[in-house]
N, C-alpha and C positions, 0 to 999 in steps of 0.2 A: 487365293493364298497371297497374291502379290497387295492386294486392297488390305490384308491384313498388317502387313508391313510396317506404314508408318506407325499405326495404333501398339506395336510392338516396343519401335522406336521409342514412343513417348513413355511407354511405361518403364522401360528398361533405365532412360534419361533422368525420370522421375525418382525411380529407386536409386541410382547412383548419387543426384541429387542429396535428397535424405541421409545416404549415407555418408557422404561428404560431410553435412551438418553435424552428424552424433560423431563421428571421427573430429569435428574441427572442434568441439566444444569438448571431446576427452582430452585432448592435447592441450588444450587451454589452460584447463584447470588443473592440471599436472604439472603446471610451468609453478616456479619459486615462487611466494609471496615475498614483494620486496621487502626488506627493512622499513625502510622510510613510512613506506605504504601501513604496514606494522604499528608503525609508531604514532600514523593518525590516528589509526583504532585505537588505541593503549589508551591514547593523549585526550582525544575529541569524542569519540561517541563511547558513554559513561556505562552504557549498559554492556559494552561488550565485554567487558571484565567478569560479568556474574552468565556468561555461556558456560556451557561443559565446555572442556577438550573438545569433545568431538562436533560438541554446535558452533565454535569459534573456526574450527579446521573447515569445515562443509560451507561456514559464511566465506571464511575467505577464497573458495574453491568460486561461488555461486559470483562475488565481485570480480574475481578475474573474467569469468565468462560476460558477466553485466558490463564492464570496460571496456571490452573485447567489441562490443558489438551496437552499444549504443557510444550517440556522438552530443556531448555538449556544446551548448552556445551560448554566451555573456552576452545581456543586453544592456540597453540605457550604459555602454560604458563599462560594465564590468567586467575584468580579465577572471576567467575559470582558473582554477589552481588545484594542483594535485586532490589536497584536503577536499575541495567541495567533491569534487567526481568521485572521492574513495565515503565519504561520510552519505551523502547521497544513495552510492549504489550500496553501501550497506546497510540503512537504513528500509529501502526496495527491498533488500534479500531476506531480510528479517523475515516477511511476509512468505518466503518461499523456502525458508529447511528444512521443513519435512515435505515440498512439493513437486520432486521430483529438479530437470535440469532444462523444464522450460522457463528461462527468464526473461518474460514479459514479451512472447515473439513479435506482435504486433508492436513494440515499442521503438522509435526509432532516434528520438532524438529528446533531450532534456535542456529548454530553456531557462537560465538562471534569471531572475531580476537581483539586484542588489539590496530592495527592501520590499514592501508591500508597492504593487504597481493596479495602473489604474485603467480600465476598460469602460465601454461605453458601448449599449446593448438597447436594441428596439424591446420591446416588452410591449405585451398587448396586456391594458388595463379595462380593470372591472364593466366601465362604461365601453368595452370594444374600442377602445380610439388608442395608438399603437403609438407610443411615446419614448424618448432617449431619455434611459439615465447612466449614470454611472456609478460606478462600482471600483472598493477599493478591495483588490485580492490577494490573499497569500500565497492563493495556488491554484492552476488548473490543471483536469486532466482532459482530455482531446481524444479522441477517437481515429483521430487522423496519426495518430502514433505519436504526440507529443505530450510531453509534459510542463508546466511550465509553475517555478517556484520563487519565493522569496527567500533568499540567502540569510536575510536576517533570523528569519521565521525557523530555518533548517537547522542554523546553527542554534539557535535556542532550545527547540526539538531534542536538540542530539545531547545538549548539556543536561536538560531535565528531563529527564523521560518517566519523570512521573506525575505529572500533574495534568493526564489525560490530554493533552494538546500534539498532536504532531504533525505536522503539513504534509509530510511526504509520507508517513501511514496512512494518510488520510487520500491522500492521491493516486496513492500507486494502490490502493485499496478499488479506487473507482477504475481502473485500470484492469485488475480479476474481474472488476464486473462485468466489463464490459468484452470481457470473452465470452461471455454469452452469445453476442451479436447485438445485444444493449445494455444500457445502463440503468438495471431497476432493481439494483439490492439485492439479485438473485444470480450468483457467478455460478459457473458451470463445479457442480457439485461429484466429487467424488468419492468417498466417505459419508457423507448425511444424507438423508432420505428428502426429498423436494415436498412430500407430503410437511415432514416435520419443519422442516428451514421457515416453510411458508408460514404453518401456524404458529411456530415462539416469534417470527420476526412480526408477522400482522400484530400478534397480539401487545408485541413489546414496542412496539412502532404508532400502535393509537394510544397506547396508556403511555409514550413520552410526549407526545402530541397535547393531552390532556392535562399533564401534568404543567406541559407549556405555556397553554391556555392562562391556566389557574396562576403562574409565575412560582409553580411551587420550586425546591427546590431537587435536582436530583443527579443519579450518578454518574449519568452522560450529558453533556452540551444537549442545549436546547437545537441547536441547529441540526440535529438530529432528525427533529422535526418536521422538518423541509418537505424530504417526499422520501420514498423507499430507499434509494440511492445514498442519499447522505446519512442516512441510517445505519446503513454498513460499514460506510466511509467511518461514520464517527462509535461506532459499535466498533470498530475495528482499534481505533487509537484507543479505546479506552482499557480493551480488551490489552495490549499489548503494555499501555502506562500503569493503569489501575486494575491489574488485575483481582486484586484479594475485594477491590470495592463491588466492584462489578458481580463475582460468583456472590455475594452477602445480597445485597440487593439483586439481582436478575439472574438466578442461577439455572433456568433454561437457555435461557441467550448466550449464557458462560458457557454453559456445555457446548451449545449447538459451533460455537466457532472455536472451541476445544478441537471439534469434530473434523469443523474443515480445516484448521490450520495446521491440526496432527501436532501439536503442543500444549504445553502448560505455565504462560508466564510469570507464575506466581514460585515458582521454582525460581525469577529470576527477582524478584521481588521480597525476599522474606522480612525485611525490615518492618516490610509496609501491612505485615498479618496483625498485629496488635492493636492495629489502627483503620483496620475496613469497615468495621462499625461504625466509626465517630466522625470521619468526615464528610463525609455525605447525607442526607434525610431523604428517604422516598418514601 
């Protein structure tokens, strides 16, 4: 009985724990949304005017808690500012309103750059001989809890959110995925069946590949192409930018993250139905 003790201990520790966390994030998100805070969303990210009531209230629930708990860092120089930490975690949250009130547990800190920043990476080439180059990036995601973006990039993102381009859907997208326990275009699925995810994304995954080949033209970024991962990533911004282009051209792929995001962004989009036909060719 006594050997059973500590194992008691930990469990009991355990569950207080947890319960600490679903308590510290109900109070969070119950606290006021500032004005000011308010007034970025109004002002800076263009899309949050076309939420319901009730998808604007649950965003602003979802960034209190995302403020709350993750920690920004200015690099090369740049002071963080109200605006970026409120446009940022709302743009994150976008990905999560109908996903419940985990946001991004694994996530721990968001490095901003001030424009596109530059990395330098060993790469093993075709001949096996293992060479530095470099790389100019918008954005990365990290597994290690980080993020790390271009401020220029973000704010362009948040102005247009319809021209299928967004750094931080794009990143905090590889971020679901990699709750899996890695990063390969397949996040841990709650709503869609793994049989189905698998076969619309293979199938939509070599016929963008193919199309990329050829230089055709189509309604996701080629860089889609890449490997599974960026697939979702950019399956994901297009999904959320172009939604009316996306269900016309790829309407398994539309449903299927219908499915796991538990929304419909073409609901926020209506301008852009008369015109899903004509912009794109695939």
């Amino acid at each position: 009985m006594i050997a059973l003790l500590p194992l008691a201990v930990v469990i009991v520790a355990i569950f207080v724990y947890f319960y600490y966390l679903k308590w510290r994030d109900q109070w969070v998100r119950s606290r006021p949304f500032p004005d000011a805070w308010l007034a970025v969303l109004s002002e800076s990210l263009n899309i949050y005017s076309c939420l319901s009531p009730q998808q604007q209230h649950r965003l602003r629930q979802l960034i209190l808690i995302f403020l709350a708990r993750k920690k920004f860092y200015g690099c090369a120089g740049l002071i963080v500012t109200d605006q970026m930490r409120i446009i940022i975690a709302a743009e994150a949250c976008l990905l999560l309103l109908n996903h419940g009130w985990a946001v991004y547990p694994k996530l721990s800190s968001i490095l901003i750059y001030p424009s596109a920043f530059r990395v330098t990476r060993e790469e093993l080439q075709t001949d096996g001989v293992v060479a530095s180059s470099e790389h100019h990036l918008l954005g990365e995601s990290w597994g290690s809890g980080r993020v790390i973006l271009s401020w220029d990039d973000v704010e362009n993102g948040a102005t247009d959110f319809t021209d299928g381009h967004n750094v931080v859907l794009h990143e905090f997208a590889h971020q679901l995925d990699a709750e899996s326990g890695t990063t390969n275009g397949a996040p841990p699925l709650r709503h869609n069946t793994y049989k189905s995810w698998s076969k619309v994304f293979t199938e939509n995954f070599e016929d963008l590949k193919e199309r990329s080949r050829r230089q055709q033209n189509t309604v996701m970024d080629t860089y889609g192409a890449t490997n599974p991962a960026e697939f979702f990533a950019v399956a994901t911004e297009t999904f959320f930018e172009e939604p009316h282009q996306l269900h016309h051209r790829r309407p398994d792929l539309f449903e299927e993250l219908c499915q796991y995001y538990q929304l419909d962004p073409r609901n926020w989009h209506p301008h852009n139905a008369s015109h899903s036909e004509g912009t794109h060719t695939e």
